[in-house]
C-alpha positions as CSV (number, residue, x, y, z in Angstrom):
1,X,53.6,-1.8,5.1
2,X,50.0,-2.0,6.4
3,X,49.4,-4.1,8.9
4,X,45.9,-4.5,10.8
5,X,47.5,-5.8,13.7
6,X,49.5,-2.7,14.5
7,X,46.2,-1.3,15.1
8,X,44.5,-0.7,18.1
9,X,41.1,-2.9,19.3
10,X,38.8,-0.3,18.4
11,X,40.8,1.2,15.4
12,X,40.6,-2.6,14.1
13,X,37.1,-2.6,14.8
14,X,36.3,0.6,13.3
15,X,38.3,-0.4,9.7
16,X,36.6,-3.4,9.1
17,X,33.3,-1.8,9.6
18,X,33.8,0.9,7.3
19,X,35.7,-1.9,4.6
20,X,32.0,-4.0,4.9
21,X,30.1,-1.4,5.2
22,X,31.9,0.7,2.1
23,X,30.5,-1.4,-0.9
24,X,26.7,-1.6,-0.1
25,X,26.8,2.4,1.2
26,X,28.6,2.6,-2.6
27,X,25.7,1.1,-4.5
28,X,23.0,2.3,-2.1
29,X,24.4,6.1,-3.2
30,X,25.1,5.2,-6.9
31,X,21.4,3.0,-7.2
32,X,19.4,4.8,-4.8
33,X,20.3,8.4,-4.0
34,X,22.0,9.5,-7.4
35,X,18.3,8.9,-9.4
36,X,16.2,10.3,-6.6
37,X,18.6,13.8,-7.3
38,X,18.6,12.9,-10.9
39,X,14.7,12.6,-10.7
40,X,14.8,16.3,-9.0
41,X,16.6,17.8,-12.1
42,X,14.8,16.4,-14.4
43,X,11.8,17.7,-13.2
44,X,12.4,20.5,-14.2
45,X,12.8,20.1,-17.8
46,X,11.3,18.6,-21.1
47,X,14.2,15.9,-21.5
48,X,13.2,13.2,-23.3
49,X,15.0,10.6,-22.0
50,X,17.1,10.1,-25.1
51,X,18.4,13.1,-26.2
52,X,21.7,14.1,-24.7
53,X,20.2,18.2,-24.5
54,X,17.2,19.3,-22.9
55,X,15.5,22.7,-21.6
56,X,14.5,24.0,-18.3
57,X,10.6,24.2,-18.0
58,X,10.7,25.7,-14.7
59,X,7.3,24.5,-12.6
60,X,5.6,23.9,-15.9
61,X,5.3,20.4,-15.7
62,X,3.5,20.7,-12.3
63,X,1.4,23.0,-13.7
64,X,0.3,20.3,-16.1
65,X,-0.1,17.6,-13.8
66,X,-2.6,19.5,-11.4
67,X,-4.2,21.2,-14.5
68,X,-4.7,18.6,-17.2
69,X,-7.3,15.8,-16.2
70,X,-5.8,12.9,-18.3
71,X,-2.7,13.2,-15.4
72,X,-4.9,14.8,-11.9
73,X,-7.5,11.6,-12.9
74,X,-5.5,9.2,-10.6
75,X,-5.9,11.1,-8.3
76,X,-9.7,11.4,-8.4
77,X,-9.5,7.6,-8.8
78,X,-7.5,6.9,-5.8
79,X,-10.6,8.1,-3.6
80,X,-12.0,4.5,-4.6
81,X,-9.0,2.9,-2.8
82,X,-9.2,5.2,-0.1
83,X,-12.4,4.4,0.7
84,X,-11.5,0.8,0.3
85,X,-8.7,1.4,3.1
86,X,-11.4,1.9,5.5
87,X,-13.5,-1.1,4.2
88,X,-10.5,-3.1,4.5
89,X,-9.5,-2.6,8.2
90,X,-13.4,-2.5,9.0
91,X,-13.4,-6.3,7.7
92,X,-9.5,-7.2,9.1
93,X,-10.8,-5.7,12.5
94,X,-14.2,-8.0,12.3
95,X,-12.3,-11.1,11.9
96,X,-9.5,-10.6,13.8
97,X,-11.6,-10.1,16.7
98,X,-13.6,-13.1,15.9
99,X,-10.4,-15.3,15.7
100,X,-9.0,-14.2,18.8
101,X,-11.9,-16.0,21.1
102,X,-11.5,-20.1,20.8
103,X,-13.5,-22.1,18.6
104,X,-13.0,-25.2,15.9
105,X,-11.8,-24.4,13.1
106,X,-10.0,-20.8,14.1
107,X,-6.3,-22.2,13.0
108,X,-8.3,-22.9,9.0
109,X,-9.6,-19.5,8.9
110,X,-6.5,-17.6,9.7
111,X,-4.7,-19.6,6.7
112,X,-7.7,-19.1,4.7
113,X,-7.7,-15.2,5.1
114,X,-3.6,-14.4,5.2
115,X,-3.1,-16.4,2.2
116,X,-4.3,-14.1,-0.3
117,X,-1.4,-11.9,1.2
118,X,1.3,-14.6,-0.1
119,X,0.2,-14.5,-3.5
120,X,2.1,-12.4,-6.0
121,X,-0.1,-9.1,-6.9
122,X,0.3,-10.2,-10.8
123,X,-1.1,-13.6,-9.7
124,X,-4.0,-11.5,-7.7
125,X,-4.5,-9.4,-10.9
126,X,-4.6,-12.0,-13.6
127,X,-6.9,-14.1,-11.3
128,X,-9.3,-11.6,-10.7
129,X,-9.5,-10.7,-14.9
130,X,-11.1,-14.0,-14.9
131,X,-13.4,-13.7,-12.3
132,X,-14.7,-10.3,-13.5
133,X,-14.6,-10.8,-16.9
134,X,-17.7,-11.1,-18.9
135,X,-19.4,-14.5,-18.2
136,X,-16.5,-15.3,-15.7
137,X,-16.4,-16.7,-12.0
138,X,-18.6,-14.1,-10.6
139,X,-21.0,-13.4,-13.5
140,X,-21.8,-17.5,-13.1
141,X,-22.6,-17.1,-9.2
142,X,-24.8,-14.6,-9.3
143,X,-26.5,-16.7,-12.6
144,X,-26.8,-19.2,-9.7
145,X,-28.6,-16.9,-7.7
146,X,-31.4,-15.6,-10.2
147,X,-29.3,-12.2,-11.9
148,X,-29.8,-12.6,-15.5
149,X,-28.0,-9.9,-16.5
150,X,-25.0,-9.0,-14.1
151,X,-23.2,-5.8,-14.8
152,X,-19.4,-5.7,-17.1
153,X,-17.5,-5.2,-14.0
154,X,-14.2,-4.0,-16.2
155,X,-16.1,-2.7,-19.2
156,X,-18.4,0.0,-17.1
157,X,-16.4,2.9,-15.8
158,X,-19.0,3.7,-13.5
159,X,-18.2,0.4,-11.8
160,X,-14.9,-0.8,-12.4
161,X,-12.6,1.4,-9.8
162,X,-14.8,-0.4,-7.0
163,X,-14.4,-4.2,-8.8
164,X,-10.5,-3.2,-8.8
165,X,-10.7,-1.7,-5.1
166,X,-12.6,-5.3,-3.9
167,X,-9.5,-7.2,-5.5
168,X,-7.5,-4.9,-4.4
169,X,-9.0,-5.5,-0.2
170,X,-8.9,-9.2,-0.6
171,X,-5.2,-9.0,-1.5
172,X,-3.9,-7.3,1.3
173,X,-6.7,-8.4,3.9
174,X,-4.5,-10.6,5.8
175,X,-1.4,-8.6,6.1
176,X,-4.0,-6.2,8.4
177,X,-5.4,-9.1,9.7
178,X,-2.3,-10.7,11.2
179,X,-1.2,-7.1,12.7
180,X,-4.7,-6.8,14.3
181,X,-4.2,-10.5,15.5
182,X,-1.3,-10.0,16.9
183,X,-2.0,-7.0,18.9
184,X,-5.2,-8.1,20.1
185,X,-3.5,-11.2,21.4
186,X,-1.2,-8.8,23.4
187,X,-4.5,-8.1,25.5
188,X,-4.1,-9.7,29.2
189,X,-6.5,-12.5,29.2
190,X,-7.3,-11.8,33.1
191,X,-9.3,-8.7,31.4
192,X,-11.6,-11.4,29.5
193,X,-12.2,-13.1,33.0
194,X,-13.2,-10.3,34.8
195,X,-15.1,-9.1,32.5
196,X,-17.3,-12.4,32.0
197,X,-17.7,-12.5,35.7
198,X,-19.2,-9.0,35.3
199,X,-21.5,-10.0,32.5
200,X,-20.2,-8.3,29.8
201,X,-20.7,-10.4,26.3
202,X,-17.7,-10.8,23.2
203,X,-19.4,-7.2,22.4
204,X,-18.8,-5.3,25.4
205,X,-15.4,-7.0,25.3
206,X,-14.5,-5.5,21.8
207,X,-16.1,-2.2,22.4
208,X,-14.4,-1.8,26.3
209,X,-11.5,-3.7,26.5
210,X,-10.2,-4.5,22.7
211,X,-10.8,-1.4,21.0
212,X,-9.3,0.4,23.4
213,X,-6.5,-1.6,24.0
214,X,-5.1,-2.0,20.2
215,X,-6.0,1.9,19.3
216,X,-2.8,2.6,18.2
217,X,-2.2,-0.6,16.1
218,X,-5.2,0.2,14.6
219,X,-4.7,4.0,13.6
220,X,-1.1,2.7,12.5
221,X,-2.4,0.3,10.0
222,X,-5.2,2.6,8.8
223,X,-2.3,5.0,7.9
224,X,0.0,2.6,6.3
225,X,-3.8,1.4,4.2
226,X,-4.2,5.7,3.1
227,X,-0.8,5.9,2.3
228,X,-0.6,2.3,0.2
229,X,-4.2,3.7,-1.4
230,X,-2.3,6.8,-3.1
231,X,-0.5,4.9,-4.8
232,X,-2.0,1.4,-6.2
233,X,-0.3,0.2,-9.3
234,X,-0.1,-4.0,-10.2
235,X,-3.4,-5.1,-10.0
236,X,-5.1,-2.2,-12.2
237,X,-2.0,-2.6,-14.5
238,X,-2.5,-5.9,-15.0
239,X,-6.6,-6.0,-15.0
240,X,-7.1,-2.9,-17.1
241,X,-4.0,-1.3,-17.8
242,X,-5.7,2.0,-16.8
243,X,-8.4,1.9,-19.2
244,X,-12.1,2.7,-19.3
245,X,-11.3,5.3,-16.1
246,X,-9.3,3.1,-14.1
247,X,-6.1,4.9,-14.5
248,X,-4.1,5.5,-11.4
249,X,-1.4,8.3,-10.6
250,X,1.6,5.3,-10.8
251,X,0.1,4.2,-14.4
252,X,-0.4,7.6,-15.6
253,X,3.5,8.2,-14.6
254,X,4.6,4.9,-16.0
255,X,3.0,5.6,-19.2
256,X,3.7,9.2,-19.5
257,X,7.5,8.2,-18.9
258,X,8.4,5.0,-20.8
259,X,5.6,4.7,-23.4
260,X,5.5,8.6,-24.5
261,X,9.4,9.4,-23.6
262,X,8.2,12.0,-21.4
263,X,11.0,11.9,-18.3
264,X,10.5,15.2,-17.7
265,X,6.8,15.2,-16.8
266,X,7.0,11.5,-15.8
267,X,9.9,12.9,-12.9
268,X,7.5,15.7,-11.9
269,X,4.9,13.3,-11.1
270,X,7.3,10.9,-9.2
271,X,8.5,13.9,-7.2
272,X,4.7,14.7,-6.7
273,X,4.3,10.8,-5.2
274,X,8.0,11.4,-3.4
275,X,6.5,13.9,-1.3
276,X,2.9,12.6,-0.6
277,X,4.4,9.7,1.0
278,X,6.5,11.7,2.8
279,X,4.1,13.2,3.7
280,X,2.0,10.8,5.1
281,X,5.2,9.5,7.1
282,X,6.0,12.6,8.6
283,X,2.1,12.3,9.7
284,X,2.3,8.5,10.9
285,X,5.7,9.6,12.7
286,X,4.1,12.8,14.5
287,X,1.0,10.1,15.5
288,X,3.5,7.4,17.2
289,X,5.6,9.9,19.1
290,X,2.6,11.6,20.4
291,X,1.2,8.2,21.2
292,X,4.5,7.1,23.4
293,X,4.1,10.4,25.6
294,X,0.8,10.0,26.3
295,X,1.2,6.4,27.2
């Protein structure tokens, strides 16, 4: 019979490792990695996604996603959110600069800016459908201010990837915000001194001593902004559901897949997504390591 005692320390050790560590590794390989392969296959072929039989396509589905617009579009569209990447670290770098100098009122601000970043992105999208809609929040401000006639922010295609993009920046503002914070708090305050004593004002401080100090922080969250830009998907499902030219490269798959039974395609364009985030974490990677041997 079996006994755990008639093991050795590290025999011991090692078994009930591999007993705790044998369920999760179980469902990590039968939820996880099993689609991810399955994904592969499929994107191949035209399967449906109900019938037991299905053909092999070869690189014909790729073909269609780089060739027909109604499926390349999100791509096109998520130029608007990377765009907005920069706009949003440009405005998380502003404040968090300002909040890192003492003043009244600094605690308020930082809960007033990171709280958007608590709020569930359906919450985000359904509360910005009102404030864009026709006659809405925003439409009544600028009334206020004299503008008769405001623009249908998500009726106007010309407009309404950059109304989505702004909701889009004031949702994740303050997770950049607090990583900003946080590294330019990591900045010796004996800098600040000598600095003051020197005559340099809070803009020679940012340009010479901040901005230099938190570079890497910086070019770190500007990646994670691109690669989270590739691929936006709540708060235009739940504003427009990808209508009137906001479609995005997640809705396009989402619908292709589950609304027009095309796995096939819809797998090709995940494996397409699979490998631009790759992608862009191979490149992030690359950045840090090159970062450590220079420093």
């Amino acid at each position: 019979m079996f006994r755990l005692s008639n093991l050795s320390y590290k025999a011991q050790r090692i078994f009930i490792i591999a007993s705790f560590s044998a369920v999760p590794i179980l469902l990590l390989l039968t939820f996880g990695y099993l689609p991810v392969v399955g994904m592969f296959r499929y994107a191949f072929t035209d399967w449906n996604g109900l019938s037991p039989s299905y053909n092999w396509v070869g690189f014909a589905n790729f073909k269609t996603i780089f060739t027909d617009e109604r499926y390349y579009e999100g791509f096109l569209n998520s130029i608007y959110y990377f765009v907005g990447s920069f706009v949003q670290l440009a405005v998380a770098l502003y404040f968090a600069t300002i909040l890192s100098f003492a003043f009244r009122g600094r605690n308020f601000m930082k809960g007033v800016l990171f709280f958007p970043s608590m709020i569930n992105s359906v919450a985000v999208g359904l509360i910005f459908l009102f404030f864009f809609r026709p006659e809405g929040t925003l439409d009544s401000i600028l009334g206020f201010f004299g503008v008769a006639n405001p623009p249908r922010w998500l009726l106007n295609p010309d407009i309404i990837n950059v109304s989505l993009v702004g909701a889009s920046v004031w949702r994740y503002l303050g997770f950049n915000l607090i990583l900003l914070l946080g590294a330019i708090s990591s900045v010796p305050s004996d800098l600040y001194e000598a600095s003051e004593i020197d005559g340099a004002n809070r803009w020679h401080q940012f340009r010479y001593i901040i901005l230099p100090s938190i570079q890497r922080i910086v070019a770190i969250t500007l990646i994670l902004s691109i690669s989270g830009s590739v691929a936006p998907f709540e708060i235009p499902y739940i504003m427009t559901g990808g209508s009137n030219g906001s479609n995005t490269f997640v809705i396009q798959t989402v619908t292709t897949t589950f609304r027009y039974n095309k796995y096939g395609l819809g797998s090709a364009m995940a494996v397409v997504l699979f490998l631009i985030v790759i992608l862009v974490t191979v490149i992030q990677k690359t950045f840090i390591k090159e970062e450590k041997k220079d420093g």
